[in-house]
N, C-alpha and C positions, 0 to 999 in steps of 0.2 A: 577202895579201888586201887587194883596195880598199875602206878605211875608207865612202868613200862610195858603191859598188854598190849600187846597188837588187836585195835579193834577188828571186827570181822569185817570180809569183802567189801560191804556195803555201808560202811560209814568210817575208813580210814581217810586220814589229813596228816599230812607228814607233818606239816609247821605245827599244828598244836600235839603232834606226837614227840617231837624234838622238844619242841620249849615243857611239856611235862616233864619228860625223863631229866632234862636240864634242872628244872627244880628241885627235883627230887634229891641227885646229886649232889647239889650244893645244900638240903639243907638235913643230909643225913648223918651220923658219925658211923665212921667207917677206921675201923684198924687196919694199920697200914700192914702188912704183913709183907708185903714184896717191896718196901724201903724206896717207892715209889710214890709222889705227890699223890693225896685226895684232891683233888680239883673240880671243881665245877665248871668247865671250860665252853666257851663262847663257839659256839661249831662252826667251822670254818666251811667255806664252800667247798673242799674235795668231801670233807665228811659228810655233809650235809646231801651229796651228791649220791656219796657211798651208799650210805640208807636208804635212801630214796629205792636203787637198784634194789636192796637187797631185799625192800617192804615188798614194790611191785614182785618179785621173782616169788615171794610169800604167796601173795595175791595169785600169780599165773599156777604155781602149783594148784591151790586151793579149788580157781577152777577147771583145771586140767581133769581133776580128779575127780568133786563132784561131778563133772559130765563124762568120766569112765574114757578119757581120750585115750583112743590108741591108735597104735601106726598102720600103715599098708598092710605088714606083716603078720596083726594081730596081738600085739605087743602094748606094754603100759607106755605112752609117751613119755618120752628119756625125764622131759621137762620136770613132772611129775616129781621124782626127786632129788630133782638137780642140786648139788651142795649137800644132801643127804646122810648119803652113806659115804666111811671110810674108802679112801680111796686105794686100789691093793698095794700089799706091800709095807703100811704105812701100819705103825702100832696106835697109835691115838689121836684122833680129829684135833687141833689145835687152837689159842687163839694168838692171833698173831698182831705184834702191838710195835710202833714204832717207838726210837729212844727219847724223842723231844717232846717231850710234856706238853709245851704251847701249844703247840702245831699236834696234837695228839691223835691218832690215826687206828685204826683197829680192822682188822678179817678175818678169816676161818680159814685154816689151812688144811690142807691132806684130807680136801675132801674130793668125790668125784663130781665132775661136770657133765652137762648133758652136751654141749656143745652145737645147742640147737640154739642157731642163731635166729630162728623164725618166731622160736617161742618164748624166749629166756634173755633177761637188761643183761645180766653181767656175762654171759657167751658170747650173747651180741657186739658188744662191746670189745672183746679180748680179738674177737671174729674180727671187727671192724678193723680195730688198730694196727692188726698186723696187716690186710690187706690195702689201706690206703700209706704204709711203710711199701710197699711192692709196686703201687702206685708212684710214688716220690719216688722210686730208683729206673723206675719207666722214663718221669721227666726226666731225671737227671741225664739218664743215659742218651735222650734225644737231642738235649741240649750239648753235650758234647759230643755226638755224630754226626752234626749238622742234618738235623732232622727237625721237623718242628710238628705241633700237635693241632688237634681238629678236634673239637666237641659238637657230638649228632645226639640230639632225642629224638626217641621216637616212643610218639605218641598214639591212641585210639578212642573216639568217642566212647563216650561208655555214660548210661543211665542206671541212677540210682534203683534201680527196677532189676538189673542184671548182679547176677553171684558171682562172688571171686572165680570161683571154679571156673566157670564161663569164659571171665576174659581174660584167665589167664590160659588158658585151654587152647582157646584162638588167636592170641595174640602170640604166643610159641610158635604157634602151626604156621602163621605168617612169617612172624620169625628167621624160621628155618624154612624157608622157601625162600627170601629175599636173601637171607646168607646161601643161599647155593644158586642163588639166577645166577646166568650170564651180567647180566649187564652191572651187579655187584663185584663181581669178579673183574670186569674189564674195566669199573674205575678205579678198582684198587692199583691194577698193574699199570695203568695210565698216568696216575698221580702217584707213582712211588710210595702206597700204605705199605711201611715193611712189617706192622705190627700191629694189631689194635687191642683194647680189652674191652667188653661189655656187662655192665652189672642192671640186674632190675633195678626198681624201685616201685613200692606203692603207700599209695597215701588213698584216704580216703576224706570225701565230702559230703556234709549234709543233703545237698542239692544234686548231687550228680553220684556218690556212690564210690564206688573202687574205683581209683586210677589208676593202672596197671600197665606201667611204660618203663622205658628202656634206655639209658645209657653208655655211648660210646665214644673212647678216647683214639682215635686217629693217629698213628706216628706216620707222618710223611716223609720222603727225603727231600732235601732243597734240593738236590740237584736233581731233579727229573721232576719237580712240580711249582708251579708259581705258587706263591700262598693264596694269592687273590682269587685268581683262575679255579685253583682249588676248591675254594669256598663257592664260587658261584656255580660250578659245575655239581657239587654236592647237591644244591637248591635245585636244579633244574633237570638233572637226569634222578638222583635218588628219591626226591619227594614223590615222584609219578611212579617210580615203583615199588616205593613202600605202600601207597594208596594200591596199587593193581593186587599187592599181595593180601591185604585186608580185607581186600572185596572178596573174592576167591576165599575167605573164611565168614563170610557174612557179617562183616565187619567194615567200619568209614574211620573217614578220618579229614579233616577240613586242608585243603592245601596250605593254609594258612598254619596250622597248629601241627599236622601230622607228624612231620617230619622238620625239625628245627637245627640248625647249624649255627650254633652259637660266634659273636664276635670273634674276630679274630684278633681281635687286640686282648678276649679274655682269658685270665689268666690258668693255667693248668691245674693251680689248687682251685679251682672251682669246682671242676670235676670231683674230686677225692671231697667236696663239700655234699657231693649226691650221694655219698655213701654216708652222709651223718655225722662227716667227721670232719673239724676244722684245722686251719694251722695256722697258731699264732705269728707275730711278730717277727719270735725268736725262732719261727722254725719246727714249734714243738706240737705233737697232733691231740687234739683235746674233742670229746664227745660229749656232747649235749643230747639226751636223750630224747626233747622236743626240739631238735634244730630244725627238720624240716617242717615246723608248725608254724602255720600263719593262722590270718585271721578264723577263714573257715577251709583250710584243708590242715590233716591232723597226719602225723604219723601214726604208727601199732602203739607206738610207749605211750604216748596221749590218747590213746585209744583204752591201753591199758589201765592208765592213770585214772581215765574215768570211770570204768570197771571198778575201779578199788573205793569209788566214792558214792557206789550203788545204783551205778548208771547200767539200768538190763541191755539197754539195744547195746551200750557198750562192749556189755560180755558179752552177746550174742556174736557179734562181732569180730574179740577176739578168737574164740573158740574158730568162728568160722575162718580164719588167717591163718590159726596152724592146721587147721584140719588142710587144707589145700595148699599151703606151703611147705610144711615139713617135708625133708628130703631132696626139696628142689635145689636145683643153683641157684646160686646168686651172682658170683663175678665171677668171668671165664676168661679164658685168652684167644682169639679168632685166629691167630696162626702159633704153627709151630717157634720153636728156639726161645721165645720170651723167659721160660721159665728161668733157662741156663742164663740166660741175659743176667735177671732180678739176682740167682743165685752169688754172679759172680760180683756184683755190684756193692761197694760198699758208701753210703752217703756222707756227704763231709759234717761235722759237727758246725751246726747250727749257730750264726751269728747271733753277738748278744749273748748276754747274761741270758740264758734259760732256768725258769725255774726249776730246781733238781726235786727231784719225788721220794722223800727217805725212803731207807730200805726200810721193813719190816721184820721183825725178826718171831722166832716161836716164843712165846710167853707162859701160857698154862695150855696143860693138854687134861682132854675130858679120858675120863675110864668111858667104856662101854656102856655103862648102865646111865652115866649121865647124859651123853650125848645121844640116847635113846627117849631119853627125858626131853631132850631139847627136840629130837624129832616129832614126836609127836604131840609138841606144841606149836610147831612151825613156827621154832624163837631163835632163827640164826638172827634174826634181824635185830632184835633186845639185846641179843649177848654183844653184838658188834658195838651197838649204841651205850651199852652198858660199862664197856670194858672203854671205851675211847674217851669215858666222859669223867669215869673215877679210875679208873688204872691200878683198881683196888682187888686184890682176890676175895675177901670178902664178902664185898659187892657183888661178886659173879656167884656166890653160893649164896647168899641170902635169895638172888633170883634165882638159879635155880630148885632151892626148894621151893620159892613161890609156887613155880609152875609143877612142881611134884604135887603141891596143895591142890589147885587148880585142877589138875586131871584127876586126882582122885574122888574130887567133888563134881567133875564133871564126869567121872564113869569108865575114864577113858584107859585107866591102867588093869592090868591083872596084877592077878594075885600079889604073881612075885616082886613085883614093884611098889605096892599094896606093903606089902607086910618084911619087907628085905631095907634093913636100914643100913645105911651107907654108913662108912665109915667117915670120919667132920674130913678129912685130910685125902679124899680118894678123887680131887681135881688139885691134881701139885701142883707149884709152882716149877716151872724149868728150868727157868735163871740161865738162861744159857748163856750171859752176856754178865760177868762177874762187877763191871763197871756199874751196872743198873744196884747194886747191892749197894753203893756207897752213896751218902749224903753230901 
């Protein structure tokens, strides 16, 4: 059995896929050839983290593909192979390793991204960070203009019986009808909204299905709006016409739930919390891929996650998420000038000790023929795990021939990969960091 295989869709487990290849590590011999420790090291929660994105992103290919996903346009869905292929420009897919052995860290560089954040953990992700970074320069900027902020959900019944498609469909079309009434418009100019931004969000529940609601951060000015007065006006003039506009799509929504205007004692990283994304202590923005998971409402990644452990409604599920979401927004700006705003704005560095995130640097780059090896094994996620756990090139060629073995036995190569034997030395070492050479 290969320690590091990635089991197929329906029965991977990350914690017993880590603690094998962990074994393995430690109880193999391995030459040191890049003057770099063999280690069997204890996987820290970023790493731990790492893989995780990069198993699932395995998994969302795998069934992007068996269900032949493609776009509006008729095209292969980007997702499909996202990390893939060389990215242009770029002479050889890399693995990219940081310098501290303890703390040992590994990725895949100079590859291409889909940058499909509906379908894909690590776009997601990179999609989030920067926009809840855009978010923080929002607060910022309000807190020193004397402005202050408002958080509005808006929400819509919705039965486990109804398809994404559906409520996302209708709850747009309301939407944009409540973004262009009058009476949206005369609160904003009444209480001095000089900005806002709105992002989805959906989660889904056993019992009720898609929840498909919406998100908005309010910049007001103090001087043209009480805070209080504010809030209560929000309650009492926009709940009745976020309900008017739902009807008008065949759609409810309870006075109670529809339309919600968070405390105003609550704080603005809460907001940037609805994009999935947290901030520590120190200031510093960190993503939990189930953050919005509670007991029984689930995000896509827990959705996904179940998918990858042979759960069908699971995958049926996901498929059905990017089919209806790819291409769509996600967080927008509701009036002009924001952007220039964000652009000009720089944040102050973060009180506290934050914890710093080594740089990574390039370490072994694949020839073409191997890193075709590693595609159509869908083994970016082995190499990362491989290389973070022994820091050994050897280790990274003894699995790569694994998986040469492997598709050969499973049928999966031609000819010329088949009967074209690599030269031992055609994944170099790069050394680009001369320090790394010394004990």
């Amino acid at each position: 059995m290969n320690p590091y295989a990635i089991p197929s869709s329906d029965s991977i487990d990350i914690d017993n896929h880590l603690k094998a290849a962990s074994q393995s590590a430690e109880s193999t011999s391995l030459v040191n050839t890049a003057n770099i420790p063999v280690i069997g090291i204890e996987t820290t929660k970023n790493t731990k983290r790492k893989l995780q994105k990069y198993l699932l992103r395995s998994v969302a290919r795998t069934l992007l593909t068996d269900a032949n996903m493609l776009t509006k346009a008729g095209n292969k869905h980007r997702t499909r192979t996202c990390g893939m292929h060389r990215r242009k420009g770029e002479r050889n897919v890399t693995i990219k390793l940081n310098k501290n052995p303890e703390q040992s860290n590994a990725s895949i560089g100079n590859t291409q991204s889909c940058t499909c954040l509906w379908g894909c953990p690590i776009c997601y992700e990179r999609i989030a960070m920067e926009n809840a970074e855009k978010i923080l320069k929002v607060i910022h900027w309000a807190k020193t203009n004397n402005h202050f902020t408002m958080m509005i959900a808006l929400t819509a019944s919705h039965k486990v019986e109804m398809p994404l498609e559906f409520s996302e469909r209708t709850f747009k079309a309301a939407w944009d009808k409540f973004n262009k009434s009058y009476a949206w418009k005369k609160f904003k100019k009444d209480y001095g909204v000089s900005h806002f931004i709105h992002n989805v969000d959906i989660t889904y529940t056993l019992e009720n299905g898609w929840h498909y609601h919406k998100h908005l951060l309010l910049i007001l000015d103090h001087d043209k709006a009480d805070v209080t007065e504010a809030h209560e006006k929000a309650n009492e003039i926009l709940t009745k016409l976020w309900q008017h506009q739902l009807k008008t799509e065949g759609r409810g929504a309870s006075e109670e739930h529809g339309l919600y205007v968070s405390d105003e004692n609550k704080s603005p990283s809460d907001y940037i919390a609805k994009t999935g994304i947290t901030v520590d202590d120190n200031g510093k923005l960190q993503w939990e891929m189930t953050s919005n998971e509670t007991k029984d409402s689930f995000n896509i990644w827990s959705i996904l996650n179940a998918a990858s452990k042979g759960d069908n409604h699971a995958e049926k599920l996901y498929l059905e998420y990017v089919k209806v979401m790819t291409g769509k927004n996600w967080m927008a700006y509701g009036q002009s000038g924001l952007q220039k705003i964000i652009e000009e704005i720089e944040l102050p560095e973060p009180e506290g000790d934050a914890e710093q995130v080594e740089e990574q640097h390039h370490w072994l780059k694949f020839s073409d023929y191997w890193w075709d090896i590693v595609k159509l094994s869908n083994g970016d996620a082995r190499i990362i795990d491989v290389a973070a756990k022994t820091r050994s090139i050897d280790a990274i060629r003894e699995l790569l021939e694994t998986m040469r073995i492997d598709l050969i036995y499973a049928n999966k190569l031609s000819d010329y990969y088949e009967k074209f034997i690599p030269i031992e030395n055609s994944v170099a070492d790069m050394r680009i960091h001369d320090d790394w050479t010394k004990t």
